[in-house]
N, C-alpha and C positions, 0 to 999 in steps of 0.2 A: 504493500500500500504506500508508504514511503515512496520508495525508487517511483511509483505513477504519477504520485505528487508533486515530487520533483522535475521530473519528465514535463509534467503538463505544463509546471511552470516555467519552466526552461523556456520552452517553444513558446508559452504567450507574451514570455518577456521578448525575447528576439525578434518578433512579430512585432510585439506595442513601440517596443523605443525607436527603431529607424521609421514608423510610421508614423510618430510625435515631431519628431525633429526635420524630417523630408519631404512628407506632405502636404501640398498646400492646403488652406486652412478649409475649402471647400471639400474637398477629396476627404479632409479629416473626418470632418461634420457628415460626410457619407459613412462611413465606418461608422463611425459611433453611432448613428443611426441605427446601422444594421444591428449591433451587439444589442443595441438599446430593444431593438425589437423582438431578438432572441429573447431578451428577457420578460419581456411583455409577455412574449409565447410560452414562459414558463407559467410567470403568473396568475394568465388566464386559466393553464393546466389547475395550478397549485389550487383558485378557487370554486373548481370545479363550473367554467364556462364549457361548452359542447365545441363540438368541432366545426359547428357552424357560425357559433360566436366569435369563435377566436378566431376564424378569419378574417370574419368580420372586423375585428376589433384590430388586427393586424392591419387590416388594408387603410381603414381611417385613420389610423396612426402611420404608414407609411404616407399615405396622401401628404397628411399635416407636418411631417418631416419636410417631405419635398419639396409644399409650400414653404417651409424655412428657412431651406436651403439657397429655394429661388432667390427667397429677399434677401438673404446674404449676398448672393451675387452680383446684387445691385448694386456693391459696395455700400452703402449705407451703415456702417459699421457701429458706429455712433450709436443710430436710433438701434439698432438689433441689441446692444449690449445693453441699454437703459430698459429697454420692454422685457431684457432676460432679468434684472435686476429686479423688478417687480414681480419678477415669479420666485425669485428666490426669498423677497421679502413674505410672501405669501405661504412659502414653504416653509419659511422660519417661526411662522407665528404657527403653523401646523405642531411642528416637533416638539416648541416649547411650552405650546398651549395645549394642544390637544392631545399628544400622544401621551405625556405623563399619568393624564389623566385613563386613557386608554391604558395604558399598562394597571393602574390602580382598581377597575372597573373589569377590566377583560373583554371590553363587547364582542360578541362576534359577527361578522359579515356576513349581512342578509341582504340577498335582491342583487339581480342583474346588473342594476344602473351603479349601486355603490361601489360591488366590484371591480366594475370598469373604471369608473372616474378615480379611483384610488389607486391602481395601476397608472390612470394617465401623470397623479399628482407625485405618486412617487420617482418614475422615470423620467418625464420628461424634463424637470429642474437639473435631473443631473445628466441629462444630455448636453443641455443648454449650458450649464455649468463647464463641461469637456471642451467644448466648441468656444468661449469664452475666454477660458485660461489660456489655451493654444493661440490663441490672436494676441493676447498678453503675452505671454512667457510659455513656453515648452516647459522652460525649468519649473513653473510657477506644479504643473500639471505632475510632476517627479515630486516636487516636496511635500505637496499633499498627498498622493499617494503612498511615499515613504512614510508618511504621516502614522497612514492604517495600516501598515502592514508593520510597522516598529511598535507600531500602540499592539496590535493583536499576536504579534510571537511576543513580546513581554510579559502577556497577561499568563500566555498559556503557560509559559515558564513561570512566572510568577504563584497564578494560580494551582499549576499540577504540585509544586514544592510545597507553598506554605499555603494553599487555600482551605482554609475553616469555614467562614463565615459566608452564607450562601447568599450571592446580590439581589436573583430574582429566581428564590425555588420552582414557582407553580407556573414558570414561562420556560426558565431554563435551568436545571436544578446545578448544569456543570462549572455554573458562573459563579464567582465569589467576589467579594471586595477587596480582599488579598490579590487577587488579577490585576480587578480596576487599579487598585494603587501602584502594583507593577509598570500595568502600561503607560501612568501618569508617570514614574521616573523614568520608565526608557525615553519616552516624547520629550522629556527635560533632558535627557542629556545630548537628545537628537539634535535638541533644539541650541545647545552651548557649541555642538560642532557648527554646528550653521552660522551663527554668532560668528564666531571663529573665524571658519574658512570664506566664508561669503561678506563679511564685515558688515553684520548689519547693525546697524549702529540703534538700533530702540529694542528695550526689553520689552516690550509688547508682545514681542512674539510668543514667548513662556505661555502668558495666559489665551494668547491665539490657537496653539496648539494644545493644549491642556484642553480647550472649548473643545475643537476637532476631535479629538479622544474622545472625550463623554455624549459627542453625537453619533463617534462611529458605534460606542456600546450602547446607545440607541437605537442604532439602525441593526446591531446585529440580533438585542432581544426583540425588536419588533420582528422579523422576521422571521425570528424561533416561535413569538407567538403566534403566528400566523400558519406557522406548521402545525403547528400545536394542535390545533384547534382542527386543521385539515387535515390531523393523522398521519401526518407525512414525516421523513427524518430526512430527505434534501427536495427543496427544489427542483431538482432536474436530475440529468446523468448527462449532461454536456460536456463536461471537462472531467474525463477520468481522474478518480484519487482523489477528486475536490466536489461531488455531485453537481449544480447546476451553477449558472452564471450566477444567481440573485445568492448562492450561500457565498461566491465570492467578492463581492458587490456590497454587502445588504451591510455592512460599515462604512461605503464611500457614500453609498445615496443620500443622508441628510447633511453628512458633513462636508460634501464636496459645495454643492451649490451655495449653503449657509457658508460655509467659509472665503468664495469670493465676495460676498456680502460684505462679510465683515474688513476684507480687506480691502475695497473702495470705501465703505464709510469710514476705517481710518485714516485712510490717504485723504481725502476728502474735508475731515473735520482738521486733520493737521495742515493741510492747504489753507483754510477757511481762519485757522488761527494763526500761521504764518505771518 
């Protein structure tokens, strides 16, 4: 199982970085589409939509990609980033308002229509998010990323050694606080290399990244509870070793789009008090 895991990730890393870095930002916004729509496709599986829905549900979501794509090619860059930015504000008031609360309550997903619009609200921000950083910085899309993958092998090291105390039993019982506090020093120390080597001259980032942590362990109990509920143990069987796209994902999805969020409104208010 290991060596699959490895294997899988080898080949999607090799794949993602010369496509971040070489492809123009159109061609990007294609891919990530696609991936994005794989994951939809899981989704739609996960909440038990028919195979007539999730075509469905596939195709109007490719339409609405490609309408986005178009306007991108307008060059209009400007307005495309400001109207993504209002979706990620949108998303942000979801995760911090309403899922807590969903985690506390458990509700479970009834009806066609919430099904769906909750797939669109979950992916499409971090589509839009992928597409966004790439126009900004390549690098910007690597740091967040190292983000969650530094925050989630510290917890698991963290939490398999010293985890007691359980963070959320009746969602995910493998989860501890002894994890979370793991991932929250590896991301600090992630974060003093970056300092470091990159010179970034504001400690802001500590608590920028510390946020991205406690959205990825967000994103990855909401997704356990969503199995939960649907009897499932992955998502998919996409990625051998690793089951489907959204169990490898389901840490980037709030805290990717919320995190360019938050890094224009601090650029933005330090401008403004300049």
């Amino acid at each position: 199982m290991l060596k699959t895991r490895i294997m899988t990730a080898t080949v999607l890393i090799a794949g993602f970085i010369p496509a971040l870095f070489k492809l123009p930002d159109v061609y990007w916004a294609c891919v990530m589409l696609l991936i994005t729509l794989l994951a939809l496709r899981e989704w739609a599986q996960m909440v038990g939509l028919t195979s007539k829905q999730n075509y469905t549900y596939l195709a109007i979501s490719l339409a609405f990609g490609l309408y986005v794509i178009w306007r991108l090619q307008q060059n209009n860059l400007h307005l495309f980033f400001y109207q993504s930015l209002a979706i990620f504000f949108v998303i942000t008031c979801f995760w911090l308002m309403i899922v807590p609360i969903w985690f506390a309550k458990q509700f479970k997903l009834r009806g066609l229509i919430p099904k769906v619009l909750l797939g669109w609200l979950l992916m499409l921000p971090l589509w839009l998010a992928l597409v966004c950083a790439k126009i900004v910085d390549p690098k910007l899309v690597l740091v967040l990323l190292a983000t969650i993958w530094i925050a989630d092998s510290a917890a698991y090291f963290a939490g398999k050694n010293f985890g007691k105390h359980k963070l959320a039993p009746s969602i995910s019982p493998g989860k501890t606080w002894e994890g979370v506090a793991g991932a929250l020093i590896g991301v600090t120390l992630y974060g003093a290399i970056l300092v470091d080597t990159l010179g970034i001259q504001t400690l802001a980032i500590f608590p920028a990244l510390w946020a991205v942590t406690i959205l990825g362990v967000m994103g990855d109990l909401f997704e356990s509870m969503m199995k939960r509920q649907m009897n499932l143990k992955d998502s998919g069987s996409l990625l051998p070793g690793h089951g489907g796209i959204l169990d490898r994902i389901d840490g980037v999805i709030p805290s990717f789009p919320i995190a360019i969020l938050m890094i224009y409104a601090y650029n933005y208010f330090v401008s403004v008090g300049a």
